[in-house]
C-alpha positions in Angstrom: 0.0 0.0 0.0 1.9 3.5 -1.0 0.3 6.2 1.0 1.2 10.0 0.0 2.4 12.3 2.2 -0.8 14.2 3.2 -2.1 10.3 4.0 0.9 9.2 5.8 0.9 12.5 8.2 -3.4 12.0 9.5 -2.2 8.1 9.6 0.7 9.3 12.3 -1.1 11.4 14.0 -4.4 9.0 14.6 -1.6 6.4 15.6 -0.5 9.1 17.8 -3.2 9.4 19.3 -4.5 6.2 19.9 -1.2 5.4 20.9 -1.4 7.9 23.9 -5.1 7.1 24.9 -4.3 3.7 25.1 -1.2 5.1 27.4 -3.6 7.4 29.7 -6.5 4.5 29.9 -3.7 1.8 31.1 -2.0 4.9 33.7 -4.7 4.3 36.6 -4.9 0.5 36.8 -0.7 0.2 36.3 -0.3 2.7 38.9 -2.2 1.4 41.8 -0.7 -1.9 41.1 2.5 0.1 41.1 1.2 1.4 44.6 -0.3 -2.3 46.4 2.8 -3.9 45.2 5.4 -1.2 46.2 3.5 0.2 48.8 4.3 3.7 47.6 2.1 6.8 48.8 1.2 4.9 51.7 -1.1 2.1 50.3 -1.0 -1.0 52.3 -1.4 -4.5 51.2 -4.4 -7.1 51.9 -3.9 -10.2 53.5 -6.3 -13.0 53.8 -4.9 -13.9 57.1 -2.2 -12.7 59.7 1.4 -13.6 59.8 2.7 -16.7 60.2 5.8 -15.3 62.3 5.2 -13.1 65.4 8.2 -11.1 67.0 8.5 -9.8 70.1 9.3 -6.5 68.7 6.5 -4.2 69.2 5.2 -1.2 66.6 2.8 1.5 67.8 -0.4 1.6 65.2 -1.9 5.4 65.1 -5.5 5.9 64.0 -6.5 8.8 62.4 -10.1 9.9 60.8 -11.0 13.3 58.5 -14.0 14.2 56.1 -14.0 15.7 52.7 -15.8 18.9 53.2 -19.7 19.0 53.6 -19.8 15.5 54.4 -22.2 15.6 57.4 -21.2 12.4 59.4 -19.6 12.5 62.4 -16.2 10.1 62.4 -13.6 9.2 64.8 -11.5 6.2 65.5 -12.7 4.4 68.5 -9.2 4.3 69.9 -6.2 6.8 69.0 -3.6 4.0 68.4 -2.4 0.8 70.1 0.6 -1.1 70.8 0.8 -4.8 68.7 3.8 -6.8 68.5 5.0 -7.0 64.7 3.1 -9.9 62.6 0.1 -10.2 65.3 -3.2 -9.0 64.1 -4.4 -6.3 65.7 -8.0 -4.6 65.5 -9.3 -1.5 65.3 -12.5 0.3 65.3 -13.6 3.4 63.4 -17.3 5.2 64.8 -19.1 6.9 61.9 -22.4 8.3 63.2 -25.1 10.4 61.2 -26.3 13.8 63.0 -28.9 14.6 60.2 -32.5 13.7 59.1 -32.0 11.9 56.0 -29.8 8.6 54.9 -26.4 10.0 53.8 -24.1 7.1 51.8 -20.2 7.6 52.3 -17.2 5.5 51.1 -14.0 6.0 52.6 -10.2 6.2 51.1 -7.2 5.2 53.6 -3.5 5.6 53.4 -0.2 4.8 56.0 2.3 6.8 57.0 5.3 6.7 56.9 5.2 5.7 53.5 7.9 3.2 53.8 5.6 1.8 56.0 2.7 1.0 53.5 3.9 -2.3 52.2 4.6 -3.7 55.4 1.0 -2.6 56.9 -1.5 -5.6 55.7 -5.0 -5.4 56.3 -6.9 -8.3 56.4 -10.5 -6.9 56.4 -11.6 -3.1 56.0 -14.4 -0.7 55.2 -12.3 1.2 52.5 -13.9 1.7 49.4 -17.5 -0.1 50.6 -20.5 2.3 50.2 -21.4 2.9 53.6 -25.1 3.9 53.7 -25.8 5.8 57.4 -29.7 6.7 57.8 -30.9 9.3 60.2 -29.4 9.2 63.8 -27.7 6.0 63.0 -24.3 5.0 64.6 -21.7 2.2 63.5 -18.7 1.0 64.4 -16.8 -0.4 61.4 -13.8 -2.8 61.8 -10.1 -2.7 60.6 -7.9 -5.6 61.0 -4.5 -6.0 60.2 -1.3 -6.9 61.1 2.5 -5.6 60.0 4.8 -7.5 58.2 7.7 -9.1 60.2 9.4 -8.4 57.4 9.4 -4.3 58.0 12.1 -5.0 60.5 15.2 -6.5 57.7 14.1 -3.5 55.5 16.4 -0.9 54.6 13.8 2.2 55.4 11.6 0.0 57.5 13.6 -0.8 60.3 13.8 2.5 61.6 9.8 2.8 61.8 8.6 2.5 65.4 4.9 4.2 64.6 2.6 3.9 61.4 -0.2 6.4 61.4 -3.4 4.4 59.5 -5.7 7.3 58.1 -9.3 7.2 56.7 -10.9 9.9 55.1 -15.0 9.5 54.5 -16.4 11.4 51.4 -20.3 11.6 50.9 -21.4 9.7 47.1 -24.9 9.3 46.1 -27.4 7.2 47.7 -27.7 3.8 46.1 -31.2 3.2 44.5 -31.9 0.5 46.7 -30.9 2.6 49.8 -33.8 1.4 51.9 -32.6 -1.9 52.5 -29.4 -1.0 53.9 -28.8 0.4 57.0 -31.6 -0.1 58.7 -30.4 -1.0 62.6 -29.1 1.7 64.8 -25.5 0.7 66.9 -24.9 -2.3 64.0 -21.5 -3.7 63.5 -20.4 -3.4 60.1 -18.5 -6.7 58.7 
């Protein structure tokens, strides 16, 4: 096939660009599994269950909670950190209560610092990223469990960490359309 110049140029630049939308839809899945398995900017990793090795070392575990702006629930970590020894599973529980007269749905994003610390932290079962739906007056406690790596203490960086600082943020989204069947008992556990 001979293609002329005027040809050749719209066939560069339509390989151009699908070239770079191909390159901007493949950025956001490549770099959170850049993130999970690096653990950089703080993202942890998930386990399915704890550590097989526990040290007698201990880590401090600090829990910290914040709201994107407008979002009308209340939100606090039940306890402000906790002492665990490194590979034992430790759990943790997060109060999100809503003050206002109509269902509000939130979901919340998380992240560790130090961020040397985020691929040592493993959590094993979290609310992050699961619609929460809260109706009127309603109060939860929502679980965290996790445990850190043993191997955090033969790192390079991760040796010198003695406190990890766990932080949720909760942001409001749009009820579900099926809101009404979820939420419905006051002071329920989340699983």
């Amino acid at each position: 096939m001979n293609v002329s110049g005027p040809q050749k140029t719209v066939l560069q630049l339509v390989s151009v660009v699908l070239l770079m939308g191909g390159l901007a839809w493949a950025s956001v899945p490549f770099y959170d599994w850049f993130c999970r398995v690096t653990g950089f900017g703080g993202v942890t990793g998930v386990a399915e269950t704890g550590a097989e090795t526990i040290l007698d070392e201990t880590i401090t575990v600090r829990f910290d909670a914040s709201k994107e702006r407008g979002m009308p629930w209340e939100f606090t970590p039940v306890a402000r950190e906790m002492e665990v020894r490194i590979g034992e599973t430790g759990l943790a529980f997060y109060e999100a209560y809503n003050p206002t007269d109509r269902p509000v749905a939130g979901q919340a994003s998380y992240n560790v610092t130090p961020y040397t610390a985020g691929g040592f932290f493993e959590k094993i079962h979290c609310f992050c990223f699961e619609e929460q739906v809260l109706q009127p007056g309603e109060r939860v406690q929502m679980p965290v469990t996790f445990f850190v790596d043993p191997e955090i203490v033969e790192d390079v960086d991760g040796q010198y960490v003695h406190t990890i600082t766990l932080s949720y943020t909760f942001y409001e989204i749009d009820l579900p359309e099926d809101y009404a069947s979820l939420g419905q008992n006051a002071d329920r556990e989340i699983n």
